[in-house]
C-alpha positions in Angstrom: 21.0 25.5 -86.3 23.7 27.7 -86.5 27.1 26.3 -86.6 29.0 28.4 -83.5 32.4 28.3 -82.6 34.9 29.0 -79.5 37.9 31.4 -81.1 39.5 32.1 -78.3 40.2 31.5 -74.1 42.3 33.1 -71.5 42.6 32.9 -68.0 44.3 34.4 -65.1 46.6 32.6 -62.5 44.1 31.1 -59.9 45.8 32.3 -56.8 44.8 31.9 -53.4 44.4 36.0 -53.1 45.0 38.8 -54.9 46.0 41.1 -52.7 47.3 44.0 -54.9 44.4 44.3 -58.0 41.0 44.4 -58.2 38.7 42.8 -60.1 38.7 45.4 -63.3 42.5 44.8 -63.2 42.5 41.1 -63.0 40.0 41.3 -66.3 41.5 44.1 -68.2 44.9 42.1 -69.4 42.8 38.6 -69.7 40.1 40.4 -72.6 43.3 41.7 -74.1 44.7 38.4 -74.2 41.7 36.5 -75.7 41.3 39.8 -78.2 44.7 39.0 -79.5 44.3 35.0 -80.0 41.6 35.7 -81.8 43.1 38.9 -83.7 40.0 40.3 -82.7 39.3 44.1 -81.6 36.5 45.6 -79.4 34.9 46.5 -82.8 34.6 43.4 -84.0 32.2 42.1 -80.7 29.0 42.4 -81.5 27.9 41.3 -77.7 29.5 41.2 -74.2 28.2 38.8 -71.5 29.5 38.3 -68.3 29.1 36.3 -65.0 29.2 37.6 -61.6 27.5 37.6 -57.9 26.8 40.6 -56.3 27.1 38.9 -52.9 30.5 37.8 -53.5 31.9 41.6 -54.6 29.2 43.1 -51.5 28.0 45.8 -53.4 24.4 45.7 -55.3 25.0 45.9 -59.3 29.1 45.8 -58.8 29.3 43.9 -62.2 28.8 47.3 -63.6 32.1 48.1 -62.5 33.7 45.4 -64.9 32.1 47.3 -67.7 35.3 49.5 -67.5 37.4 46.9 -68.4 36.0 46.8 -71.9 36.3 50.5 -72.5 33.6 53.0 -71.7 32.8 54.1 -75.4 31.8 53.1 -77.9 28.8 51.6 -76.4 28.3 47.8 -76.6 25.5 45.8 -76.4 26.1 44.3 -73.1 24.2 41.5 -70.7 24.8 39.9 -67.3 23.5 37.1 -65.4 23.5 36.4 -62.0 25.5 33.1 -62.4 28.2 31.2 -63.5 29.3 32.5 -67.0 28.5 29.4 -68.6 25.0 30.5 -68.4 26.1 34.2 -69.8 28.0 32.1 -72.8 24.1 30.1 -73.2 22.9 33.5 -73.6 25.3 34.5 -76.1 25.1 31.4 -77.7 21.0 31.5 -78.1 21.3 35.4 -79.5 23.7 33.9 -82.4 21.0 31.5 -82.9 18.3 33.8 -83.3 21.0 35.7 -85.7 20.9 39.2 -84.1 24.4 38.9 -83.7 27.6 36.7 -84.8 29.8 36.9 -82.4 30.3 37.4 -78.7 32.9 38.0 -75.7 31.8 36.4 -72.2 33.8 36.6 -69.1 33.4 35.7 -65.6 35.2 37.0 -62.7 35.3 36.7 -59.0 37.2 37.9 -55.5 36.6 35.0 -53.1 39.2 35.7 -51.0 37.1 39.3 -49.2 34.5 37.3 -47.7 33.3 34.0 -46.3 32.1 32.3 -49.9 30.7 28.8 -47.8 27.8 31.4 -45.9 27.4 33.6 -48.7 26.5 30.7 -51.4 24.2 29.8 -48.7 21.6 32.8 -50.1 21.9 30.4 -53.3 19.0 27.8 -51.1 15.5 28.2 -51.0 14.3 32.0 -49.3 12.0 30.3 -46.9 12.5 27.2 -45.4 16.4 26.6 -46.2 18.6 29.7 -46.7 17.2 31.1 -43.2 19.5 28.4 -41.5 22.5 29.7 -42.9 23.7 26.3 -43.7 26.9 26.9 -45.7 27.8 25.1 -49.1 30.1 22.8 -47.4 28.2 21.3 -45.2 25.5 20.9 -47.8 28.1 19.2 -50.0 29.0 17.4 -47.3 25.3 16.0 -47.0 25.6 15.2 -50.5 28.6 13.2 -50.1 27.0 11.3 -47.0 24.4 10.2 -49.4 26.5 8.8 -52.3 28.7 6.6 -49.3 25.2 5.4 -48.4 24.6 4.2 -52.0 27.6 1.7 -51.3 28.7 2.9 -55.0 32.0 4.7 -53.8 34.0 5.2 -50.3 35.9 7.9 -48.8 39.2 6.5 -50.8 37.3 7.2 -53.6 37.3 10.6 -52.8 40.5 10.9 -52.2 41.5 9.2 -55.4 39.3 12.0 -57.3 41.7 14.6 -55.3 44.8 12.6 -56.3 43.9 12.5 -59.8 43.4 16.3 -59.9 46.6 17.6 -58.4 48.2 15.2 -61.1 46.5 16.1 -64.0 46.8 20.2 -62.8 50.8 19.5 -63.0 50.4 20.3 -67.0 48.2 23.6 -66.2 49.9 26.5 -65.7 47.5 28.3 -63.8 46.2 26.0 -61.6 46.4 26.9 -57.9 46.7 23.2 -56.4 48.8 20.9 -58.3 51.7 18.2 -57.7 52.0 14.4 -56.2 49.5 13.0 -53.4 49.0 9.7 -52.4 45.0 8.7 -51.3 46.8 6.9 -47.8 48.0 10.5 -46.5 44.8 12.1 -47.8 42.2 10.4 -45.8 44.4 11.1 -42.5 43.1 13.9 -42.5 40.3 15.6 -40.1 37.3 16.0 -41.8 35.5 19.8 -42.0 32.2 18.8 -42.3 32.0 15.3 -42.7 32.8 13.1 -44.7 34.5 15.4 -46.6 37.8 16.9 -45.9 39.6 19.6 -46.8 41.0 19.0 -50.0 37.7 17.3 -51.1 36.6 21.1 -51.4 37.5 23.7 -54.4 40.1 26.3 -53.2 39.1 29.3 -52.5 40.4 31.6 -55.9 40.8 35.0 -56.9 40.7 35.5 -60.9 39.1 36.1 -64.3 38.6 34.1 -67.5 37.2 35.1 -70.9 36.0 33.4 -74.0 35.5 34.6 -77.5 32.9 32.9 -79.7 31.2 33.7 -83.5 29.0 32.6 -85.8 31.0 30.3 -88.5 30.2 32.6 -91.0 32.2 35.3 -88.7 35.4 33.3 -88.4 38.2 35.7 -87.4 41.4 35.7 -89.4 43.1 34.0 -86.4 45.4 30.9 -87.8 43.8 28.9 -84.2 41.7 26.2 -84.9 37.9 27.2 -83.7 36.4 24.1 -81.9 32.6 23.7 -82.4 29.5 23.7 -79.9 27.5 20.7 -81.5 25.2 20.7 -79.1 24.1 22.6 -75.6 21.5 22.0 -73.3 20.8 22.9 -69.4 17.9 21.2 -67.0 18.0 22.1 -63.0 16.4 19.9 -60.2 13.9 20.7 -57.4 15.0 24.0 -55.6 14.1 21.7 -52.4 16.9 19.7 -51.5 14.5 17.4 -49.2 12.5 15.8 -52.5 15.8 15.3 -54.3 17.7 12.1 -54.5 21.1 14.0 -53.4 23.0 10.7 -54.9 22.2 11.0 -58.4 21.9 14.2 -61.2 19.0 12.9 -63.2 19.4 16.7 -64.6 23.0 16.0 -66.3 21.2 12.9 -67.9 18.3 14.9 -69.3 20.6 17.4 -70.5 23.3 15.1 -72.5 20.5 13.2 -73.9 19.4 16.6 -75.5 22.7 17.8 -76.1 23.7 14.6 -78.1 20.5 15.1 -80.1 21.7 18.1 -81.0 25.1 17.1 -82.2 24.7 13.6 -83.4 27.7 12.5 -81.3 27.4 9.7 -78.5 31.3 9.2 -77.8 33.5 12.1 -76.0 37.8 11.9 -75.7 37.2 13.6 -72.3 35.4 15.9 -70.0 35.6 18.9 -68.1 33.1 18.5 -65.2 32.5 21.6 -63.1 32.4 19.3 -59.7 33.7 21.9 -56.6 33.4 19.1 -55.2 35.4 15.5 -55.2 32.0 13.0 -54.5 30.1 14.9 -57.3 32.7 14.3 -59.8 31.8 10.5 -59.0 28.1 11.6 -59.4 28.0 13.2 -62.4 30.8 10.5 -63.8 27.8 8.1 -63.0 25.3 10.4 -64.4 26.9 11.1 -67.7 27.6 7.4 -68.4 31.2 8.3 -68.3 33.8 5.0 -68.9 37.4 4.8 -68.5 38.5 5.6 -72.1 37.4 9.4 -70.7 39.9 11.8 -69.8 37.8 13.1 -67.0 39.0 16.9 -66.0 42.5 16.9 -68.0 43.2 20.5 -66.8 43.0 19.3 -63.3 39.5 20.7 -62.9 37.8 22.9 -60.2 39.5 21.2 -57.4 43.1 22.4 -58.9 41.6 26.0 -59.0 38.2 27.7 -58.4 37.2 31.0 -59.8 33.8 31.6 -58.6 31.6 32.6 -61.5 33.7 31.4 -64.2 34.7 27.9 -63.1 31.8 26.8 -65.3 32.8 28.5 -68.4 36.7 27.9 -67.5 35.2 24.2 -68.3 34.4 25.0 -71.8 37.9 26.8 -71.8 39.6 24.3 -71.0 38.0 22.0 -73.6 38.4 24.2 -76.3 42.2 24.3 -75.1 42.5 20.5 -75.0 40.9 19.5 -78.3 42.9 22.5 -79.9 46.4 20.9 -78.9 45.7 17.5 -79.2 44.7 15.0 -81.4 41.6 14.3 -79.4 38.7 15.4 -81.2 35.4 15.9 -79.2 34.6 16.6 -75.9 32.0 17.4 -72.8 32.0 20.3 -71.1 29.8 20.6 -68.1 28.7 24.0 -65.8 26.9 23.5 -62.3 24.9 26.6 -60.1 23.2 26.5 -57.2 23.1 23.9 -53.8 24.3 20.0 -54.6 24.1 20.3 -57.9 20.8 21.7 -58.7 21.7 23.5 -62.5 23.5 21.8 -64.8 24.6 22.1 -68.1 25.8 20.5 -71.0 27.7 20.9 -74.1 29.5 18.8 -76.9 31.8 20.6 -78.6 34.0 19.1 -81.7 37.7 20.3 -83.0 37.2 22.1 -86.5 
């Protein structure tokens, strides 16, 4: 395979609203910031990729909008999915496989904060029997966490400790929305929302954008940043039906490291970034993943610090590329979720250069 690398990340502060700029203005300043740590230009993209929902923005094909952030002309070639833009940096990534191009700018972006995200994720579940009920994401989560206490494997304290762990960890990232000192005895006082979960068991609702750059290795840019490689990347979903699911486990996440480390020959990771909205599914897919102690599980605080719909997955590989580039830590798991209770998940394992 093709040896491809991450050149470059940026992000903007994951606020609670952005009141004053839209969603082209939000991007615009976070390409230019990824252009420049890679001492990259425009001309030098050979493909753009993004990630967006139509339902979040309320307007059919509003991701064409975004387009203007990257200039109108010259033309590039440009794709989108209808997802997180993990899945538009999978894309990306296959089209440097197949060597038609060498290298690529993906970016994800999302307003949360104009409409109800919990009901509108809900047109995520099945057309026919589930998304007719309206049932919103937290509440389904909130099933999802009812069946991992019924396991016996974790408790509501172990919840809370996820929670804890995040605002501590966030302290260190600049633009994370939550962040700061908790203790797990004043969390679980609180009133539940739908239970057993609680309000700070839930991602925050966040306005922002993130981009990432990657190339072929052949198409390193001139930048002096160290690349960080993507050894190996693979993505499995479960039943669209949440009914014939076991809820409790991600048999998914398994199937996908186990291909992943096939891929990149590597069985041992320094830490993870797990896309979890959720604090009981960081417990899941710690379980899933076979994921010990000697891992530094969600270092940038993860998507309970701050949540940018549509690029919280690919802020995961961010923030990877991030950690292994400032620290002596040399590999590392990224992880990307879409749909209900974990239903697509994805997997990489990328390496510092």
């Amino acid at each position: 395979m093709r040896e491809v690398a991450i050149v470059a990340y940026a992000q903007s502060p994951q606020v609670r609203q952005e009141k004053v700029l839209n969603e082209v203005e939000i991007l615009m300043p976070v390409i230019e910031e990824a252009l420049a740590e890679a001492a990259m230009t425009m001309d030098d993209i050979d493909f753009v990729c993004s990630g967006s929902c139509d339902y979040i923005a309320g307007g059919a094909f509003s991701f064409v909008s975004a387009v203007d952030a990257l200039g109108a002309t010259p033309s590039k070639m440009e794709s989108h999915v209808e997802m997180d833009a993990a899945w538009a940096l999978y894309e990306s990534w296959l089209k440097i496989q197949t060597g038609e191009i060498s290298s690529a700018l993906i970016y994800g972006f999302g307003k949360s904060s104009v409409g109800e995200l919990p009901d509108v994720m809900s047109q995520q579940c099945d057309p026919y029997y589930l998304a007719p009920l309206w049932p919103d994401s937290i509440s389904l989560a909130g099933i999802q966490a009812s069946a991992l206490l019924a396991t016996g494997r974790y408790t509501e304290r172990d919840f809370a400790d996820v929670v804890v762990e995040s605002r501590r960890k966030a302290k260190t990232n600049p633009n994370a929305q939550l962040s700061g000192d908790v203790s797990a005895d004043h969390l679980i006082e609180a009133p539940y929302i739908a239970s057993p979960l609680r309000r700070h068991d839930c991602c925050p609702i966040t306005d922002g954008a993130s981009v990432l750059i990657i190339t072929d290795k052949s198409a390193l840019p001139k930048a002096k940043t160290k690349p960080v490689y993507i050894r190996g990347i693979d993505h499995r979903m479960e039943a669209h039906q949440l009914g014939i699911r076991t809820l409790s486990e991600s048999k998914s996440s398994t199937l996908a490291l186990a291909n992943a480390k096939d891929q990149a020959g590597i069985e041992q990771f320094d830490l993870a970034e797990l896309y979890a909205p959720f604090s009981p599914q960081t417990l899941i897919l710690k379980d899933a993943l076979a994921l010990n102690d000697k891992v530094d599980i969600n270092p940038s605080g993860g998507p309970l610090a701050g949540h940018i719909m549509m690029s919280a997955g690919l802020d995961r590989f961010g923030m990877s590329f991030r950690a292994l580039q400032s620290s002596t830590v040399k590999t590392a798991l990224a992880h990307a979720t879409s749909g209900p209770c974990l239903q697509h998940n994805m997997i990489a394992i990328l390496e510092a250069g």
